[in-house]
C-alpha positions as CSV (number, residue, x, y, z in Angstrom):
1,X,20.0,8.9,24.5
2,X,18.4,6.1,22.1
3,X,18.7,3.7,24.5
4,X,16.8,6.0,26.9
5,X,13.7,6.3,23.5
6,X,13.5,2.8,23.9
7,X,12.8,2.3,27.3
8,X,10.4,4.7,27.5
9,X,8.4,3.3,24.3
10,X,8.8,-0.4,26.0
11,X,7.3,0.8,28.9
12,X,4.4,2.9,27.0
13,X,4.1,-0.3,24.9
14,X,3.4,-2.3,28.0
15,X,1.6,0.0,29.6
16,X,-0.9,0.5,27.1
17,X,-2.4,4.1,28.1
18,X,-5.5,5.8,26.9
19,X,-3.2,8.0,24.6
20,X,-1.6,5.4,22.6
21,X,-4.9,4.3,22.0
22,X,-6.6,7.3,21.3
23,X,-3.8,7.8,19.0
24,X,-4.8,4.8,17.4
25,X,-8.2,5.4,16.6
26,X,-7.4,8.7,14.9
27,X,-4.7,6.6,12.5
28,X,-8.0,3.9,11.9
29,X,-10.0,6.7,10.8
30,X,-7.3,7.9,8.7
31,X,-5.3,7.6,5.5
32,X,-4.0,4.1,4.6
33,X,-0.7,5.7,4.0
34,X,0.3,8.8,5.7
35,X,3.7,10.8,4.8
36,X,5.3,11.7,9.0
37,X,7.5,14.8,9.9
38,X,9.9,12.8,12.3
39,X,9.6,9.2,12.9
40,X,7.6,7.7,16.3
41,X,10.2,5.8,17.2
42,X,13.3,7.4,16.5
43,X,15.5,4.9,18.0
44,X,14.2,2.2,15.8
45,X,14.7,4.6,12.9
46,X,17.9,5.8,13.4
47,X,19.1,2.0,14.0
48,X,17.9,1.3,10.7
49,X,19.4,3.7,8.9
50,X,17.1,7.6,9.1
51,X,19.0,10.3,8.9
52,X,17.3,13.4,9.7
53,X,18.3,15.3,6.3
54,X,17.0,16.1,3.6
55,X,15.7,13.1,1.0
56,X,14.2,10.7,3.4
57,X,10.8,10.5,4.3
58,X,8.9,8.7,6.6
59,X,5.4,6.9,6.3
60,X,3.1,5.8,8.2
61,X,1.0,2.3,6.5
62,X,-1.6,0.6,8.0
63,X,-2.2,-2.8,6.6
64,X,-5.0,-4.7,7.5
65,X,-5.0,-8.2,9.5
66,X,-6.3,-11.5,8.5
67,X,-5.5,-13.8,5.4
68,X,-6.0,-13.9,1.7
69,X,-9.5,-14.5,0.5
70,X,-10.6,-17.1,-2.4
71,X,-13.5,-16.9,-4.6
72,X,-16.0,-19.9,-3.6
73,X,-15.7,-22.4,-6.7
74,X,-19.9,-23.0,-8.5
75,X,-19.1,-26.4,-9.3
76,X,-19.6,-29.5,-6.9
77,X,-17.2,-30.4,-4.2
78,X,-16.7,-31.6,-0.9
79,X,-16.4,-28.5,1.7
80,X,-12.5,-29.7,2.4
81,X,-11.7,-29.4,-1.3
82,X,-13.0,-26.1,-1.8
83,X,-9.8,-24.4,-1.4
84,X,-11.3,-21.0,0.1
85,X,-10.3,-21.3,3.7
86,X,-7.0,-21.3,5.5
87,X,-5.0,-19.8,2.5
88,X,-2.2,-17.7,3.4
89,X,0.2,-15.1,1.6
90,X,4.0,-15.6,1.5
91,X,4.7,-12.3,2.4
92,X,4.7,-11.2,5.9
93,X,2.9,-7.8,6.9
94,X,6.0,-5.6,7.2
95,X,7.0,-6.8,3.4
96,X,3.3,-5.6,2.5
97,X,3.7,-2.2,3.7
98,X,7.3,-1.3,2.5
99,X,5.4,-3.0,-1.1
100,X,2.6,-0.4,-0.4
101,X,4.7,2.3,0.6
102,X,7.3,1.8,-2.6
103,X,4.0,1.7,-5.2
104,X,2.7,4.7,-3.8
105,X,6.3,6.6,-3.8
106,X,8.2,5.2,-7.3
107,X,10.7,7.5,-7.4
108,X,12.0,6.9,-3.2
109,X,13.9,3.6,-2.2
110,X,12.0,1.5,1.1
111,X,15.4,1.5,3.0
112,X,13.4,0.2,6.0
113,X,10.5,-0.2,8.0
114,X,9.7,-0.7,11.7
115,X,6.4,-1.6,14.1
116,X,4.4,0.7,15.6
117,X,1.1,-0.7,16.7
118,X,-1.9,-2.9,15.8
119,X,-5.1,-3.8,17.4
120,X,-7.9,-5.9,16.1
121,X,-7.9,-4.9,12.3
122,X,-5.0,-4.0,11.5
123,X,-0.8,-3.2,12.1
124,X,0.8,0.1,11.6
125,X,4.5,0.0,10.3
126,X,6.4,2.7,9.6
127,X,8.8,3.3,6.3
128,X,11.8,4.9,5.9
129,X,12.1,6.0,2.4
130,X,15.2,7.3,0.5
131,X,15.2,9.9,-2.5
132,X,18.6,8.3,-4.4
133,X,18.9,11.4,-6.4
134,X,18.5,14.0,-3.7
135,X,22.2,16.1,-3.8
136,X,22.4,15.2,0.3
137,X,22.3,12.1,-0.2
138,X,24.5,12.0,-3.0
139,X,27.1,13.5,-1.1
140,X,26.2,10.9,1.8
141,X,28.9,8.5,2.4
142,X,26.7,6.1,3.6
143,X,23.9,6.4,1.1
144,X,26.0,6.0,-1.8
145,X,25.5,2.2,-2.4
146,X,22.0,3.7,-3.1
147,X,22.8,6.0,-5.8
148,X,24.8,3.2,-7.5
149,X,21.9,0.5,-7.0
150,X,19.1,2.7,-9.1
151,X,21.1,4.1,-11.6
């Protein structure tokens, strides 16, 4: 059945239709970090780990394109030496959201995150977040490395 989610969002994906981007331009003009009922993608999400229980939650974090911006320097230098231009981050885009996503949330775990779109500003990941103290996933066989790692 996942496999069947997938092929159906590859084909939307390359498809492009007026929904997905109409879809779009409500997420632009909203919150920079939305919390989700279900995931979008619930093939990506159950691959990396969602359960649909209780103690996850799923956002939805837009992070914006382009690189990091430098103050321009008074002082008197060639326009090479300036140092403003061309400077980048060492952190891709997906690390920035599940950052984002994590500083917003510090009591839930980023246990992943996943694509969803982008367009000329910006990308749109979504993050799977984990409650390690939550009694299901306590119990969880799975999840229990978790409860170990943040106590």
């Amino acid at each position: 059945m996942y496999r069947r989610i997938a092929q159906t969002w590859r084909k939307l994906w390359s498809d492009r239709p007026p929904e997905i981007r109409s879809r779009a331009i409500t997420w632009r003009r909203g919150a920079t970090i939305t919390r989700l009922e279900r995931p979008s993608r619930l093939d990506r999400a159950r691959s990396l780990g969602y359960k649909s229980k209780q103690g996850f939650v799923i956002l939805r974090v837009k992070v914006a394109k382009g690189g990091m911006r430098r103050k321009r320097p008074r002082s008197g230098r060639r326009p090479k030496h300036l140092g403003v231009v061309k400077i980048k981050a060492a952190v891709g885009m997906q690390e920035v959201a599940e950052k984002r996503a994590a500083k917003r949330f510090p009591n839930l775990y980023p246990l992943n995150s996943y694509y969803i779109f982008d367009d000329g500003r910006s990308f749109w990941y979504e993050v799977i977040l984990v409650d390690p103290h939550h009694p299901a996933i306590v119990n969880d066989k799975d999840l229990r490395w978790l409860v170990n790692k943040t106590k």
